[in-house]
Structures are given as C-alpha cells and as structure tokens.
C-alpha positions in Angstrom: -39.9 -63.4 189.5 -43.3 -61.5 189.3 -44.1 -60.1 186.1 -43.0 -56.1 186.3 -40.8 -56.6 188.8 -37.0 -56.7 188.7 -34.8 -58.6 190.7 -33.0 -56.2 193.4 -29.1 -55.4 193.0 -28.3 -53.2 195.9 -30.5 -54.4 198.6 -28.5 -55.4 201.4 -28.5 -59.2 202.8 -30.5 -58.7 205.7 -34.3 -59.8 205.0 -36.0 -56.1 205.8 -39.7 -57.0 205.4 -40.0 -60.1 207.7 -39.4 -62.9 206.0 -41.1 -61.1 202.6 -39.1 -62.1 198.7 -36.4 -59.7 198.4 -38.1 -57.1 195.5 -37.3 -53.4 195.8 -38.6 -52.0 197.9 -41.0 -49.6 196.0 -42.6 -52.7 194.5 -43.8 -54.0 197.7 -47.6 -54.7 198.2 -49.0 -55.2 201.9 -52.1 -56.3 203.2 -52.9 -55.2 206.7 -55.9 -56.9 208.5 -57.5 -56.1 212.1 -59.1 -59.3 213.0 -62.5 -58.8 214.7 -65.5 -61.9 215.9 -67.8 -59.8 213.1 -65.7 -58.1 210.7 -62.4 -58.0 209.4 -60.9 -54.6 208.4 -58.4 -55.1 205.6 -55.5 -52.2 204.2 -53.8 -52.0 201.6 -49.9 -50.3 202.0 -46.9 -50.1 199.7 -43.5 -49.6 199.4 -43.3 -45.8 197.9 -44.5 -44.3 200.3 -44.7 -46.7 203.0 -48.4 -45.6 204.2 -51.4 -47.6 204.8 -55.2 -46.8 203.5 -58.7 -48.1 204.1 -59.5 -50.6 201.8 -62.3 -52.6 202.7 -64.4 -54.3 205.6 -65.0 -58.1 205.2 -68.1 -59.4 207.4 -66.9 -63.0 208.8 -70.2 -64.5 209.4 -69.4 -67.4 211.9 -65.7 -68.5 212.5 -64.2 -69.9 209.6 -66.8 -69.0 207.5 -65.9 -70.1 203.4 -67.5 -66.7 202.5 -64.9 -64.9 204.8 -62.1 -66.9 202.6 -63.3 -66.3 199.5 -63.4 -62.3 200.2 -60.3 -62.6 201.2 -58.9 -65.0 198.6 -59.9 -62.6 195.8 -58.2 -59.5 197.5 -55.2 -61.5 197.9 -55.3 -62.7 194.4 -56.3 -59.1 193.1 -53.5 -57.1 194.6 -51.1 -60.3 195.2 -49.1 -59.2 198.0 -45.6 -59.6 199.0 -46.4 -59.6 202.9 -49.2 -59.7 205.1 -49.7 -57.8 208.3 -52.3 -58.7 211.5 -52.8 -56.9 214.4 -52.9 -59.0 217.6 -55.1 -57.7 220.7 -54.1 -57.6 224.1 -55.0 -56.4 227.3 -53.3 -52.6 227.9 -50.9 -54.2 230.5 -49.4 -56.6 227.2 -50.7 -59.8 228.5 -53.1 -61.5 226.0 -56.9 -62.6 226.3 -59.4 -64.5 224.0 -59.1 -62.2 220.6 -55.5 -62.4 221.1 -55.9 -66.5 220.4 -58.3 -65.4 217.8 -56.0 -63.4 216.5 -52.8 -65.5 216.3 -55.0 -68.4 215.1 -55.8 -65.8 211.8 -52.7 -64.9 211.5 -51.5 -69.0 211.3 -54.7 -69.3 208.6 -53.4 -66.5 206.3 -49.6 -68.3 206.6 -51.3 -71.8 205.9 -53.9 -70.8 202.7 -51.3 -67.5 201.1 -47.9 -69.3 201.8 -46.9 -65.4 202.5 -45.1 -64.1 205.3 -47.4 -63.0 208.1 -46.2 -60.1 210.1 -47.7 -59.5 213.9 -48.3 -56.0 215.0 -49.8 -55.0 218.5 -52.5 -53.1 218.0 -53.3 -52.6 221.6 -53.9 -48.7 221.3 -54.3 -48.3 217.2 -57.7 -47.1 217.8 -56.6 -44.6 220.0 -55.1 -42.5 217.2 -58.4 -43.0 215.0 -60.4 -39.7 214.3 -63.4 -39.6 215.7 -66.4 -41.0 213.2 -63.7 -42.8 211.7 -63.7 -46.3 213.9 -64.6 -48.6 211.3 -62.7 -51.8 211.0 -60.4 -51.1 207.6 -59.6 -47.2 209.1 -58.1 -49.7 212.5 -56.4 -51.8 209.8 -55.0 -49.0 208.1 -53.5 -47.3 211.4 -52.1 -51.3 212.4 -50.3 -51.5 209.0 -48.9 -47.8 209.2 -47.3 -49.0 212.4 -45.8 -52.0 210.6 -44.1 -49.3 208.1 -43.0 -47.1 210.3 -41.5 -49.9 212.6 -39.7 -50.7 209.1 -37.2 -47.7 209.7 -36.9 -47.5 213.2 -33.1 -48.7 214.5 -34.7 -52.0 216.3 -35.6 -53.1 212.8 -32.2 -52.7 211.4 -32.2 -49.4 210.1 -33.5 -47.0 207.3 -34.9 -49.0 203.9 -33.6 -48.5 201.1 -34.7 -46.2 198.5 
C-alpha cells in the first residue's frame, strides 16, 4: 500500500483502470505520453476529476536516448503513477505505419523499465480537437489521456466509475 492511500472497500471486482492496483479511484495518478521521433509530450490526469493537463515536453535526442529516460524516470518517480497511457498513430483508415511500431515499441519500454500498466489509446485524430496555437506535444498528450478517461465511463468499458 502506498503511503496516503487506503485500501478500497466498495470497489467492484472488475479491474476498471486496465490492469492498474485497485486504489480508489480519486487517488489515481496517470501519465499520458504522445510519442514523437523528436519530442515526447507527457500529461498528467487524475482520478477526481478524471481530466488530463499539459505537463511537460521531453526532447528524445536519438532513439533510446539515456537523457530521454532519465526525464522520464524522474517524472515517473515524482508523481509515481498508478497507470500509464500512450497514444498509438495510425493512418486515418486504422491500419498502422512506422510511428505506430515506434509507438508500440514505447509503450513495451515504459511496461519493461516502470513495471506499470501501459494503456494504448488511438490518437489518430487527437490533434484534430487541439486549439489552434496550441499544437505542442504535452497539449496532444493531454487530449490522448482525456480520451483514456472518458473511455473510462463509457458502457464498452464496463460502466460508470465509482465515486
């Protein structure tokens, strides 16, 4: 148990955050990342409200760059998440290309160094619903972990969450 938190008693005994420790759900941290060849946006979301917001843009450098996991390291050990979220690129007809390897193969990293649940989101038209001005990598990773939340309640992912 996590130091602050309590153990839940009326959760039900379906797993409602993917694979995530059962805590309530108001104590739930989530990273959200949109993977990029330059830059990774990352999000922060929680449980109480269940909304995403900017948090930060992460350069990567070259692919598997130890600077790139040690930015990420220390947010994941600052804000020590219960679940992780990526967004996965494809083409608009659903079928996947090279950043959707990329993509998978970042989501498999988090999985391998965090031993935390990674969640997969399509993020095939997330910058679609980004403000003009406001296209930077952590707004896209904010908008791909808002559609992880809100997927949370709809009846596909087994209902409503409890409060």
């Amino acid at each position: 148990m996590r130091e602050g938190i309590r153990e839940p008693t009326d959760l039900p005994d379906r797993n409602i955050l993917n694979g995530a420790p059962r805590q309530a759900v108001a104590e739930i941290i989530v990273l959200g990342f949109d993977y990029g060849a330059r830059r990774v946006g990352v999000a922060l979301g929680n449980g109480i409200t269940r909304s995403a917001r900017p948090l930060q843009v992460v350069h990567t450098g070259t692919a598997g760059s130890p600077a790139l996991w040690r930015e990420l390291s220390a947010l994941v050990d600052h804000w020590q998440p219960h679940q992780l979220v990526v967004g996965v690129a494809r083409h608009p007809d659903g079928t996947p290309h090279e950043m959707t390897q990329r993509c998978e193969r970042f989501a498999r990293q988090l999985e391998g160094r965090y031993h935390l649940p990674v969640a997969r989101v399509d993020e095939r038209y997330s910058s679609a619903v980004l403000e003009p001005g406001a296209d930077t990598d952590d707004h896209a990773a904010a908008v791909i972990l808002q559609q992880w939340f809100d997927t949370l309640s709809e009846p596909s992912a087994g209902g409503p969450l409890p409060c």
